[in-house]
C-alpha positions in Angstrom: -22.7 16.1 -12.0 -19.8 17.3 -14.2 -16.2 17.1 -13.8 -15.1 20.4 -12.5 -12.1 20.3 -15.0 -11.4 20.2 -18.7 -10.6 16.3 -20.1 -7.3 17.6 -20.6 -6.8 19.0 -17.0 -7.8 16.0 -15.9 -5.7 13.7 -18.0 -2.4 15.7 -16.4 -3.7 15.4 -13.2 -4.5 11.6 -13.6 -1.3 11.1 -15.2 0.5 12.4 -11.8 -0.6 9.4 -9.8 2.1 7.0 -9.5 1.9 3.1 -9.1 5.1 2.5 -8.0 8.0 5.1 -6.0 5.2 7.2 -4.3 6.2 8.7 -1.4 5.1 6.3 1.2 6.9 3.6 -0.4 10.5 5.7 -0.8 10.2 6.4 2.9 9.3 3.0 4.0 12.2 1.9 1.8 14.9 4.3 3.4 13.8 3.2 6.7 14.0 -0.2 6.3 17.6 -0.1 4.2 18.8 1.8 7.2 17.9 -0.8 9.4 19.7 -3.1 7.2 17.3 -5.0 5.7 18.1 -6.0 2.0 14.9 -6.4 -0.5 13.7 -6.7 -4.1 11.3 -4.0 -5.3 7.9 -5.2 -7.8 8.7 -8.7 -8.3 6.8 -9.4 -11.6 6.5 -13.0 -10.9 4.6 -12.7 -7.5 0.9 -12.3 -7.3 0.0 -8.7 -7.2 3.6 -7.2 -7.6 4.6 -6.5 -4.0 6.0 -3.4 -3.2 9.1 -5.0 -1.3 10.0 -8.6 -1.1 12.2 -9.7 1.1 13.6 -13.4 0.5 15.5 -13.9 3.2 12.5 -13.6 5.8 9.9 -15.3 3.0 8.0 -11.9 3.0 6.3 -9.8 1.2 5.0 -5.6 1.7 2.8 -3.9 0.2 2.4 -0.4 0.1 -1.3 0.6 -0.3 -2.6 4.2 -1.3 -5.6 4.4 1.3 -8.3 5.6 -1.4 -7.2 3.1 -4.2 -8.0 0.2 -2.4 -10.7 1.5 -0.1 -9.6 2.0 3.4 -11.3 2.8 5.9 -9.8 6.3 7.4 -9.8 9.7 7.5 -7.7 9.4 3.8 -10.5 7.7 1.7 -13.9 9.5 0.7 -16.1 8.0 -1.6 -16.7 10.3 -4.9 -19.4 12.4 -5.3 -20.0 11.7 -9.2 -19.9 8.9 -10.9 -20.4 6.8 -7.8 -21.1 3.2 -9.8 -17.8 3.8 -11.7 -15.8 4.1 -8.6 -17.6 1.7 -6.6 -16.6 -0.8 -9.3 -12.7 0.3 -9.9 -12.0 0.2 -6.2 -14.2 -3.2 -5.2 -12.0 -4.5 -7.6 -9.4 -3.5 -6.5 -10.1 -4.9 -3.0 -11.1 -8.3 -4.4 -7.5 -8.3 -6.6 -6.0 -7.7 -3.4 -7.6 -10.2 -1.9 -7.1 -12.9 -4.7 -3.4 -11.6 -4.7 -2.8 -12.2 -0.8 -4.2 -15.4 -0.7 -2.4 -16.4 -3.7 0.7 -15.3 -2.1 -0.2 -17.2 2.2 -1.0 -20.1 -0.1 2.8 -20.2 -1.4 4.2 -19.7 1.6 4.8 -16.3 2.0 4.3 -13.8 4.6 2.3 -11.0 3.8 2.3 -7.7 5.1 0.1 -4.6 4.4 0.7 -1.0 5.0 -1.2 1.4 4.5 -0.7 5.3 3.4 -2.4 7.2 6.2 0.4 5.0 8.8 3.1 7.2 6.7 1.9 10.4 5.2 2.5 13.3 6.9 3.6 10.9 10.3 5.9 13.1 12.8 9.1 11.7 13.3 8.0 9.2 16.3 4.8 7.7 15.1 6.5 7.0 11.6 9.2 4.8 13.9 6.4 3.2 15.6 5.2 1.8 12.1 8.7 1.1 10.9 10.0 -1.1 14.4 6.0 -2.7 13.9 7.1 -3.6 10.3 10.5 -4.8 11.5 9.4 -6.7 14.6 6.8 -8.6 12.1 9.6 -8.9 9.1 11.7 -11.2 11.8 9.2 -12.4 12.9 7.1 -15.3 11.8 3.4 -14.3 11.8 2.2 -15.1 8.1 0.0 -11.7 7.8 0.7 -8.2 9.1 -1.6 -4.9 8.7 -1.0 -1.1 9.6 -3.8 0.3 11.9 -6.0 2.8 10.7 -4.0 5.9 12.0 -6.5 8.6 13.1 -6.3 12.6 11.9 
């Protein structure tokens, strides 16, 4: 099957998707600078980048976009053309994940992953579920941390 769009079209609408300062991660962010937590964004010299890296509790967060890497919830659908190309760009991206949290446990820090559906479109309550979760495991000392699947 075709693309539905031009190659143009879809070079703008590619172009749109951020890597870093989405939406979940400025409202993960806020939250935890309000709750006075003090961090470093996209540390260049840590395995995969984190999103947030927190020194002071040895930790690390990172942000994931629920189709990007593959989750399983009501956010990810697999494509309906060119299945083998996406089935390759987002396997790898679950195995540079994976190489990246391991890298990171094996240094010594704490890893935490949270995941898009825990934020987007959350009402008020539910997204301070996931933010006193993320702040009871920051102070905590558990060396890996995930969001739930949140349901629709």
């Amino acid at each position: 099957m075709t693309d539905i769009v031009d190659k143009q079209t879809r070079s703008r609408m590619m172009s749109g998707i951020r890597g870093k300062n989405t939406k979940p991660e400025l409202v993960v962010r806020q939250a935890l600078h309000a709750r006075g937590f003090r961090y470093r964004l996209h540390r260049k010299d840590l395995a995969g980048k984190p999103d947030i890296t927190l020194p002071r509790y040895n930790a690390v967060v990172f942000i994931n976009g629920c189709f990007w890497h593959g989750h399983s919830c009501h956010l990810f659908k697999w494509p309906k053309t060119r299945r083998e190309f996406w089935r390759s760009k987002i396997g790898a991206n679950q195995e540079r994940d994976r190489k990246s949290i391991e890298t990171l446990l094996d240094r010594g820090w704490r890893v935490f992953i949270l995941w898009e559906c825990s934020v987007k479109n959350a009402r008020a309550e539910s997204l301070a579920s996931v933010i006193d979760d993320l702040s009871s495991w920051i102070t905590g000392s558990s060396c890996f941390g995930e969001t739930s699947p949140a349901r629709p």
